[in-house]
LONUTI-427933 format. One record per atom (N, C-alpha, C): residue number from 1; residue in one letter; chain; atom name; x, y negated, z negated. Coordinates in steps of 0.05 Angstrom, whole numbers, plus 5000, padded with zeros to 4 digits. Layout:
BEGIN
<rec><nr>NUM</nr><rest>A</rest><kette>A</kette><atom>CA</atom><px>X</px><py>Y</py><pz>Z</pz></rec>
...
This chain:
BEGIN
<rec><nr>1</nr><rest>X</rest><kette>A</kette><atom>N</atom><px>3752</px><py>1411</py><pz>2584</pz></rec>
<rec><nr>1</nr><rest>X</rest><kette>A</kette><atom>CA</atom><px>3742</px><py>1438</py><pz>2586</pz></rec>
<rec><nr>1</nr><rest>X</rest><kette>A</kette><atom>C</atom><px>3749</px><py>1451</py><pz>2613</pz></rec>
<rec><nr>2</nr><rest>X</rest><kette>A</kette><atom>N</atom><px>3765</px><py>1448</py><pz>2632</pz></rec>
<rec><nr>2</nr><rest>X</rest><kette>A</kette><atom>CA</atom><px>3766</px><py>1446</py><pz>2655</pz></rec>
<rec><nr>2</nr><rest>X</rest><kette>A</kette><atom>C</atom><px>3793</px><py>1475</py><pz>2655</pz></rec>
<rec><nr>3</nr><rest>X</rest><kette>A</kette><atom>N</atom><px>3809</px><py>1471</py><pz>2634</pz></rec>
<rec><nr>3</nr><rest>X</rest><kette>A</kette><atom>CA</atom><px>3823</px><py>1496</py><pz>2625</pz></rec>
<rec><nr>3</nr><rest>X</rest><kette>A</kette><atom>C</atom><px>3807</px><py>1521</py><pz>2616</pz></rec>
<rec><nr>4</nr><rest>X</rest><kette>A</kette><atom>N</atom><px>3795</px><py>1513</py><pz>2605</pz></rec>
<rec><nr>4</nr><rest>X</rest><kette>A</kette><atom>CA</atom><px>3773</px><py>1535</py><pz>2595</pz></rec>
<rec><nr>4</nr><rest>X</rest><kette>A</kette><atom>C</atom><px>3760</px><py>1545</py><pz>2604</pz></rec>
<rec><nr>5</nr><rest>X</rest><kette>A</kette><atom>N</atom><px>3745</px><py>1528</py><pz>2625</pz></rec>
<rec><nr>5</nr><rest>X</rest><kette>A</kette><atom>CA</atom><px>3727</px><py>1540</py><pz>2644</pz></rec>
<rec><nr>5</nr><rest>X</rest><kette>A</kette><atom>C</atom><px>3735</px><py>1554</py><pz>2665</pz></rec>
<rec><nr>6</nr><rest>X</rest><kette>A</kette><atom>N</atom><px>3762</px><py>1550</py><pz>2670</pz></rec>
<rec><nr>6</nr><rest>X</rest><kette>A</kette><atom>CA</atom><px>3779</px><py>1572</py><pz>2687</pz></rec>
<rec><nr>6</nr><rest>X</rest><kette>A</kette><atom>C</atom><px>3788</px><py>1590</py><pz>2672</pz></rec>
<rec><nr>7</nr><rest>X</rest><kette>A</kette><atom>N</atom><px>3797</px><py>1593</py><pz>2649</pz></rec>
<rec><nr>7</nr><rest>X</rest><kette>A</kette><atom>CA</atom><px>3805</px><py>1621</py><pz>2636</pz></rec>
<rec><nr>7</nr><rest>X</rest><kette>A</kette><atom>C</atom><px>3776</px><py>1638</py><pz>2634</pz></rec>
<rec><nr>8</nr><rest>X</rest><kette>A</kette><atom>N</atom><px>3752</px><py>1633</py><pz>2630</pz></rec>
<rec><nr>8</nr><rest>X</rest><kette>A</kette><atom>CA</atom><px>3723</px><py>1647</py><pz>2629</pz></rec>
<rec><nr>8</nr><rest>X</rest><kette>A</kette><atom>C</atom><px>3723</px><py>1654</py><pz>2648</pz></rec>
<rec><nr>9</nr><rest>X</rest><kette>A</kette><atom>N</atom><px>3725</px><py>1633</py><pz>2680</pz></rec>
<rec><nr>9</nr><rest>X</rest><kette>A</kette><atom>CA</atom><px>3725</px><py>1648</py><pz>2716</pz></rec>
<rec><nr>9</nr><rest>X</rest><kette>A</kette><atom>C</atom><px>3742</px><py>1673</py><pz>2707</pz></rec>
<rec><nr>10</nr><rest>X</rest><kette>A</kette><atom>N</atom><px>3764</px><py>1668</py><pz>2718</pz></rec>
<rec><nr>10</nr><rest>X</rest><kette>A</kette><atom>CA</atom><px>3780</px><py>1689</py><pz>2719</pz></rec>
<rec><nr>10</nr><rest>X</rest><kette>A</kette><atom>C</atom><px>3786</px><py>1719</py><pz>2699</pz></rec>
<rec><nr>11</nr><rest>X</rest><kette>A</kette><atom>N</atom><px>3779</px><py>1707</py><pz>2677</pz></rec>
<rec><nr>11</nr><rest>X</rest><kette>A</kette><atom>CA</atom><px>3769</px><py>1728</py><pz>2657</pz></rec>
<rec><nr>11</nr><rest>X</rest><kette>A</kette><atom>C</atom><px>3745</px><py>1763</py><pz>2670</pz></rec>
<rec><nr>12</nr><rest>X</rest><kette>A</kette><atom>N</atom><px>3717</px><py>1731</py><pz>2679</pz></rec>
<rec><nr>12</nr><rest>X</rest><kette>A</kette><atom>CA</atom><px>3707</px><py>1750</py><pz>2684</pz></rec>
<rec><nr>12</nr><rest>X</rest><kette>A</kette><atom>C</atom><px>3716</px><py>1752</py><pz>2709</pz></rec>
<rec><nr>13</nr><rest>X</rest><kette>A</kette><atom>N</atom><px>3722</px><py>1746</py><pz>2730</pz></rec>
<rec><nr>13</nr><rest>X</rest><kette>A</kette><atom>CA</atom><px>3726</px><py>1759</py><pz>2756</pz></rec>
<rec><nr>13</nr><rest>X</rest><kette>A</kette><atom>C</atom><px>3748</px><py>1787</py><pz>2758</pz></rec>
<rec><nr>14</nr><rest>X</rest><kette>A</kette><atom>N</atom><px>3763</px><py>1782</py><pz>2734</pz></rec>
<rec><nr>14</nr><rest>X</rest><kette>A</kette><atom>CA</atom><px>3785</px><py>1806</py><pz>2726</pz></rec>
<rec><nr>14</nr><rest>X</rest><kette>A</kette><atom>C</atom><px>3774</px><py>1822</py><pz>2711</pz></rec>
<rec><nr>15</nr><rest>X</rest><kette>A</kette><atom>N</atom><px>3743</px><py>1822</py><pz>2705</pz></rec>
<rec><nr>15</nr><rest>X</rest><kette>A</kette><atom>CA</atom><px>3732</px><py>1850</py><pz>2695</pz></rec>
<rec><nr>15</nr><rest>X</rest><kette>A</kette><atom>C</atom><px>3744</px><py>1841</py><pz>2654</pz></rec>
<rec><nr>16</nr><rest>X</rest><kette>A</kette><atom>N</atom><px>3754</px><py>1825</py><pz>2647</pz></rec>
<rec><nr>16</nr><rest>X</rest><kette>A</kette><atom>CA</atom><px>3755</px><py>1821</py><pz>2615</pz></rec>
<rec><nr>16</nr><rest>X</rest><kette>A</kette><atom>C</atom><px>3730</px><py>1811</py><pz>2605</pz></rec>
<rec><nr>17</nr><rest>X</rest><kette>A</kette><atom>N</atom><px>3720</px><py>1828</py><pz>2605</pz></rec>
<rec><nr>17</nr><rest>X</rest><kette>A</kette><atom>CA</atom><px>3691</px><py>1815</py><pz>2598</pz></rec>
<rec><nr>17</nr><rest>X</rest><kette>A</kette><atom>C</atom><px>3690</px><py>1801</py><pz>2569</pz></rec>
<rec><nr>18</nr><rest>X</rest><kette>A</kette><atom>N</atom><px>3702</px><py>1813</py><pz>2560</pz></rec>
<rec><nr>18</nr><rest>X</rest><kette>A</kette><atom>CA</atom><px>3705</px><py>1804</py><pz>2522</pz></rec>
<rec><nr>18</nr><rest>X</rest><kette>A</kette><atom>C</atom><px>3713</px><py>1782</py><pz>2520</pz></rec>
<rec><nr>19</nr><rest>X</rest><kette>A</kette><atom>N</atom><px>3736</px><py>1775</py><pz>2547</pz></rec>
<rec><nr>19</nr><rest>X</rest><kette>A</kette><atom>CA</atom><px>3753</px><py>1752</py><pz>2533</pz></rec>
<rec><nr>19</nr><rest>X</rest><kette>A</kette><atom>C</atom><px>3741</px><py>1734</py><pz>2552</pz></rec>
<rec><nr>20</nr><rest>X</rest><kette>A</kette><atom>N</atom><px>3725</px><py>1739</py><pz>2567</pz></rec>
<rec><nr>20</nr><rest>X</rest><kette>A</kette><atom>CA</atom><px>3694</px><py>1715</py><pz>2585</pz></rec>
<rec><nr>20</nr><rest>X</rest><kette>A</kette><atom>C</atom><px>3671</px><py>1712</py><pz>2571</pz></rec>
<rec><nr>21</nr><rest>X</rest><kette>A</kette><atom>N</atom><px>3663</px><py>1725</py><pz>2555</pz></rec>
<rec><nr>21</nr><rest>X</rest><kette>A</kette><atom>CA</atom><px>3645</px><py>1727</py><pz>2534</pz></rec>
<rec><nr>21</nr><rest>X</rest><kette>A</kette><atom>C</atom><px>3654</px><py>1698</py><pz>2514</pz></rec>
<rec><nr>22</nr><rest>X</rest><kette>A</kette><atom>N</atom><px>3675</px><py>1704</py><pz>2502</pz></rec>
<rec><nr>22</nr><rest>X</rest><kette>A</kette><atom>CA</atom><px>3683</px><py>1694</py><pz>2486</pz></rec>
<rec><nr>22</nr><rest>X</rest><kette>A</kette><atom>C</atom><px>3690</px><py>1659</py><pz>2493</pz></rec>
<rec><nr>23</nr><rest>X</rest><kette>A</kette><atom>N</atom><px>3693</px><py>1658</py><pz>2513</pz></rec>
<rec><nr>23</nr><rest>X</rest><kette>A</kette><atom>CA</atom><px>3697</px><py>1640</py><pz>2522</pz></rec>
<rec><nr>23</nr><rest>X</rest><kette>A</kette><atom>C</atom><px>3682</px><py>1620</py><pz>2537</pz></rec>
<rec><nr>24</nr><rest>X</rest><kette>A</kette><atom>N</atom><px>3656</px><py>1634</py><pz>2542</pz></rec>
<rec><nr>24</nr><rest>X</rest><kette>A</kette><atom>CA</atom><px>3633</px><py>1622</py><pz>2557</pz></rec>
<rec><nr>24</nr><rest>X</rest><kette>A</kette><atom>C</atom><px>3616</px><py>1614</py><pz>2520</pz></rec>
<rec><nr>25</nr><rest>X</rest><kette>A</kette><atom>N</atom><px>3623</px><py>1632</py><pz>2501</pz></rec>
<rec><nr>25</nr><rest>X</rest><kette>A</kette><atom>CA</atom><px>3606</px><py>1619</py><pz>2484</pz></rec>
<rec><nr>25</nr><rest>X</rest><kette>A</kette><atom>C</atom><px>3613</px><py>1590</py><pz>2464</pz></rec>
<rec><nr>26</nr><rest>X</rest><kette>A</kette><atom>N</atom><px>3650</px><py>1583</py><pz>2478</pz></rec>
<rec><nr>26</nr><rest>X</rest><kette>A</kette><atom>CA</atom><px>3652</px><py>1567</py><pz>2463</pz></rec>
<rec><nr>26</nr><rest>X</rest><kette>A</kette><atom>C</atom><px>3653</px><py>1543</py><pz>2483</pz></rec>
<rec><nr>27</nr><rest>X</rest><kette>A</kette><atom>N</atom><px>3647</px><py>1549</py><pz>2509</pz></rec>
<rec><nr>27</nr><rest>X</rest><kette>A</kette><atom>CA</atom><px>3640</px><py>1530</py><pz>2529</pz></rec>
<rec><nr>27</nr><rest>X</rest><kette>A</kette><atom>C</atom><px>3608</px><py>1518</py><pz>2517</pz></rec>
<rec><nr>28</nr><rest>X</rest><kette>A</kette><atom>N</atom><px>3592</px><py>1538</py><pz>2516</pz></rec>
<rec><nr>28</nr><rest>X</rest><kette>A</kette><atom>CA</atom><px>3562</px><py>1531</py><pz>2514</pz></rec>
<rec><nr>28</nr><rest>X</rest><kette>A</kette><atom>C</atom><px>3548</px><py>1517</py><pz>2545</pz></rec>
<rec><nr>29</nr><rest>X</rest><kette>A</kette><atom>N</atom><px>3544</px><py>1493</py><pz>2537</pz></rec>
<rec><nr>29</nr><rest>X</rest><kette>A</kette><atom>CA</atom><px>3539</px><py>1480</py><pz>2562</pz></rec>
<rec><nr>29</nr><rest>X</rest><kette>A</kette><atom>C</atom><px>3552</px><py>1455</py><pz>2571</pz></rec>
<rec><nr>30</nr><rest>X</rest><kette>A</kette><atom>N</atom><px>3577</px><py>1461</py><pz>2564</pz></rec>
<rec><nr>30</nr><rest>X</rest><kette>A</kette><atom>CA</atom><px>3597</px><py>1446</py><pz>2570</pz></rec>
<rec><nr>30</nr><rest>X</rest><kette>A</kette><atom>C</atom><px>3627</px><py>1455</py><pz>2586</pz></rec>
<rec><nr>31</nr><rest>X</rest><kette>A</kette><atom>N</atom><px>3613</px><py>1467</py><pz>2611</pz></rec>
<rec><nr>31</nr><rest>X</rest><kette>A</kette><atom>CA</atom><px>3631</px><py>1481</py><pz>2625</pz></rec>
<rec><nr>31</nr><rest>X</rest><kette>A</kette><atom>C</atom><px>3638</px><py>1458</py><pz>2655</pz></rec>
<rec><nr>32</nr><rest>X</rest><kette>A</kette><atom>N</atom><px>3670</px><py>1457</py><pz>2653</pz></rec>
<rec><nr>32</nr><rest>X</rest><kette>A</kette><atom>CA</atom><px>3666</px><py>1438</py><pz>2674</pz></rec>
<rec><nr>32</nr><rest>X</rest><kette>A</kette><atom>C</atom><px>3653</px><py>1451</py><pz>2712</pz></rec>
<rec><nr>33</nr><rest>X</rest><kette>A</kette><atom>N</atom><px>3647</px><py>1435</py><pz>2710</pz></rec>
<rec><nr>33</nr><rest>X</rest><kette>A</kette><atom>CA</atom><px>3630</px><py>1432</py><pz>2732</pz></rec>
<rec><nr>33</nr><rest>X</rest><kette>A</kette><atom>C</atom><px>3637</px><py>1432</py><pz>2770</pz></rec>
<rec><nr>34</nr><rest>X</rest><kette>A</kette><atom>N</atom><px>3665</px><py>1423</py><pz>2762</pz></rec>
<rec><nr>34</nr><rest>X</rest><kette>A</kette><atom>CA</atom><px>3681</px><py>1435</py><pz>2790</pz></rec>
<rec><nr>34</nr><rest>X</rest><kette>A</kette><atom>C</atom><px>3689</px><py>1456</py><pz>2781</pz></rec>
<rec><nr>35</nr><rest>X</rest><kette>A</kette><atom>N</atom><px>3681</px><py>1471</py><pz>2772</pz></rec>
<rec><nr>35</nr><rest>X</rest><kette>A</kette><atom>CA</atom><px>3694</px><py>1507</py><pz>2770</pz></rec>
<rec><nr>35</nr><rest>X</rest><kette>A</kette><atom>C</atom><px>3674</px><py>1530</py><pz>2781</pz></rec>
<rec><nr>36</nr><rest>X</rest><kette>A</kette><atom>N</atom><px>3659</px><py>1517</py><pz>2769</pz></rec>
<rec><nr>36</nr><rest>X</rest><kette>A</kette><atom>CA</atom><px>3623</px><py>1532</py><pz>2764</pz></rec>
<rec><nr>36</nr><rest>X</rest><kette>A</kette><atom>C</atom><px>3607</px><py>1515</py><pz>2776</pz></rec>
<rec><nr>37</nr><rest>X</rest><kette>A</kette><atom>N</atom><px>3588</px><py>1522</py><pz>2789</pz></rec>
<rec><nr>37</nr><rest>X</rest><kette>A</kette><atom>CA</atom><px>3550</px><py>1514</py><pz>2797</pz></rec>
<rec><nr>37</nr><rest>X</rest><kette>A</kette><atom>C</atom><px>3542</px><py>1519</py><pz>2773</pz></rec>
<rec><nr>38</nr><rest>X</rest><kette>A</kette><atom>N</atom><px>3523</px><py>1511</py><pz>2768</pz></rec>
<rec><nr>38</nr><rest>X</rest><kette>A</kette><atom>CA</atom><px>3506</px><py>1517</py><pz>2753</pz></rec>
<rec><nr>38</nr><rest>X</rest><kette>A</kette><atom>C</atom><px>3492</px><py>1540</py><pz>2745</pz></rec>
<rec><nr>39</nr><rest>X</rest><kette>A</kette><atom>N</atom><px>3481</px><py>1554</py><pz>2779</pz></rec>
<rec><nr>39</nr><rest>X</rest><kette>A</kette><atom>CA</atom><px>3468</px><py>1582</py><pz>2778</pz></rec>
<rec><nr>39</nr><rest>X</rest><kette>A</kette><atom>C</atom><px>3500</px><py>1600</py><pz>2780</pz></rec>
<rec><nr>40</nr><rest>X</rest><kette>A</kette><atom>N</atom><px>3521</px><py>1596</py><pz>2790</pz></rec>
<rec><nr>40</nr><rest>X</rest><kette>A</kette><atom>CA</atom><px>3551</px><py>1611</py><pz>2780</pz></rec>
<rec><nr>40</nr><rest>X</rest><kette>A</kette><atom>C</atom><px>3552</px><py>1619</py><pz>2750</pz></rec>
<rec><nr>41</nr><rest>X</rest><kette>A</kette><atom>N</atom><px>3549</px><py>1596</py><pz>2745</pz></rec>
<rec><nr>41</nr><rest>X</rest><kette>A</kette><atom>CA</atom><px>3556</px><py>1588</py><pz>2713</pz></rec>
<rec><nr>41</nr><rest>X</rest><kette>A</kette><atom>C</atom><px>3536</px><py>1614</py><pz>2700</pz></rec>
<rec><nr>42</nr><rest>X</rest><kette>A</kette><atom>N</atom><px>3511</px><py>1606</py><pz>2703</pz></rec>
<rec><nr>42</nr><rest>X</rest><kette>A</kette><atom>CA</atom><px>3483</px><py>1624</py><pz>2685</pz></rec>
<rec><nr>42</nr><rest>X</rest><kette>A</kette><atom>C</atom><px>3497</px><py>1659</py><pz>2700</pz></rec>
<rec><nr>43</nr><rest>X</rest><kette>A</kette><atom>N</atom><px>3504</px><py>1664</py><pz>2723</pz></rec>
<rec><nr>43</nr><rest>X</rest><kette>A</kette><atom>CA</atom><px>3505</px><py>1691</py><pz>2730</pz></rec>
<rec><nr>43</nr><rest>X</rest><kette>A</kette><atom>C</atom><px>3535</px><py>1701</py><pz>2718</pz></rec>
<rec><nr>44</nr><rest>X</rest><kette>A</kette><atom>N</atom><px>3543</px><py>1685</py><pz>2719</pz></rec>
<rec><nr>44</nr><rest>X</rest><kette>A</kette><atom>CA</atom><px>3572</px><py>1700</py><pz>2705</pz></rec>
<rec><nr>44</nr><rest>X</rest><kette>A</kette><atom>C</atom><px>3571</px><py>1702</py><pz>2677</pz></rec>
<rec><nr>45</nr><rest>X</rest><kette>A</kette><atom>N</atom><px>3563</px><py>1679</py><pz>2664</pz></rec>
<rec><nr>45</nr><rest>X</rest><kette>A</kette><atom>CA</atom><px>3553</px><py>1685</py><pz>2628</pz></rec>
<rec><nr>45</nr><rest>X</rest><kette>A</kette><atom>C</atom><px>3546</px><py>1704</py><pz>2626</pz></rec>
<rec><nr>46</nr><rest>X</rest><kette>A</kette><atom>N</atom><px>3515</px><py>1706</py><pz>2640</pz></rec>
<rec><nr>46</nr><rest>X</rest><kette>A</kette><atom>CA</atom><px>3504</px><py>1736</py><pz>2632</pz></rec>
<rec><nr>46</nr><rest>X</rest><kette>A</kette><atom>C</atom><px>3519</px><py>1774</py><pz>2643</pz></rec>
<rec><nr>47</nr><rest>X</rest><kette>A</kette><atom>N</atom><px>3529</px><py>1765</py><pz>2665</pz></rec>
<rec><nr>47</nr><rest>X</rest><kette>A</kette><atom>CA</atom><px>3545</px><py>1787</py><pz>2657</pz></rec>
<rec><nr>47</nr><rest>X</rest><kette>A</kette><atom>C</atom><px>3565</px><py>1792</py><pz>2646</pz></rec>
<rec><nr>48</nr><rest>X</rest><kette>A</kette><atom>N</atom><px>3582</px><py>1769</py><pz>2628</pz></rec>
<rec><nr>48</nr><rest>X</rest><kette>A</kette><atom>CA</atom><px>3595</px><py>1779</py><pz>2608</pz></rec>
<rec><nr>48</nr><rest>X</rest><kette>A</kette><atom>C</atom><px>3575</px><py>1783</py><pz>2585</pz></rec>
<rec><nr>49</nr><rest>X</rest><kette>A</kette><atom>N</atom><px>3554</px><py>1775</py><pz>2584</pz></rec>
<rec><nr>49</nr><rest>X</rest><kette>A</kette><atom>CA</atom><px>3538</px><py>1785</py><pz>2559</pz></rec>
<rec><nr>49</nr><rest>X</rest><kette>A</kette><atom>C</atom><px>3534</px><py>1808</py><pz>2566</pz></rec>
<rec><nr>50</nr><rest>X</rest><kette>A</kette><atom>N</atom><px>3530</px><py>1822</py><pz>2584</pz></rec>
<rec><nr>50</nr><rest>X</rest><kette>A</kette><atom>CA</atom><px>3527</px><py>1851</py><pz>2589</pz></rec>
<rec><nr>50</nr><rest>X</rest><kette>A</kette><atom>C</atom><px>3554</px><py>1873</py><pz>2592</pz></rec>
<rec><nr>51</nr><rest>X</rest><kette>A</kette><atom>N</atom><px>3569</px><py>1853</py><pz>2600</pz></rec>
<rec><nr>51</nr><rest>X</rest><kette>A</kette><atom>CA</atom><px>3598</px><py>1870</py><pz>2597</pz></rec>
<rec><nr>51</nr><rest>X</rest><kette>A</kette><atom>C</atom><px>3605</px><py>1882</py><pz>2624</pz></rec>
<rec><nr>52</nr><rest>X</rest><kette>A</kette><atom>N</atom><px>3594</px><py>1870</py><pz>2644</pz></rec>
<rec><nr>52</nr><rest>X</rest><kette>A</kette><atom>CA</atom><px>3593</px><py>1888</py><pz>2670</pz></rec>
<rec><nr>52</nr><rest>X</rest><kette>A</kette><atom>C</atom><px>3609</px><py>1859</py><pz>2697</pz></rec>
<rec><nr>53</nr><rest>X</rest><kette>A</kette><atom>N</atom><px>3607</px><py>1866</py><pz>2720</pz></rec>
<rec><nr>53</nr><rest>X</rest><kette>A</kette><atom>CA</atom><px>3603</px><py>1846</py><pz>2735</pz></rec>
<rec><nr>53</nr><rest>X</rest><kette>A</kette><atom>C</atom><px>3584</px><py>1853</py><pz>2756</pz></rec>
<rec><nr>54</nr><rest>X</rest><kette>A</kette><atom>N</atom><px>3582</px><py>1831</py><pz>2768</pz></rec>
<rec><nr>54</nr><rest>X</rest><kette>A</kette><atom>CA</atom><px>3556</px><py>1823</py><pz>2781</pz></rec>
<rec><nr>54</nr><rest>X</rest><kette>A</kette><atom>C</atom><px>3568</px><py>1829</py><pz>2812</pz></rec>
């Protein structure tokens, strides 16, 4: 998951929120863990669930 969880980073840090959305929901809670913290992880999900950044 370690590919994935960098296409979701950079997704959302590039403002694609759809395609971080999409990608954080097929992560679930299996996002690797040198990419993301934990509280990273929960703040960046939710603002692709909102469609914005943080």
């Amino acid at each position: 998951m370690v590919y994935r969880s960098r296409l979701a980073k950079y997704a959302a840090l590039g403002g694609h929120w759809q395609v971080a959305k999409e990608q954080f929901k097929i992560l679930g809670d299996n996002w690797d863990q040198r990419t993301f913290s934990k509280s990273e992880y929960a703040q960046m999900t939710k603002a692709a669930d909102e469609g914005r950044s943080e």
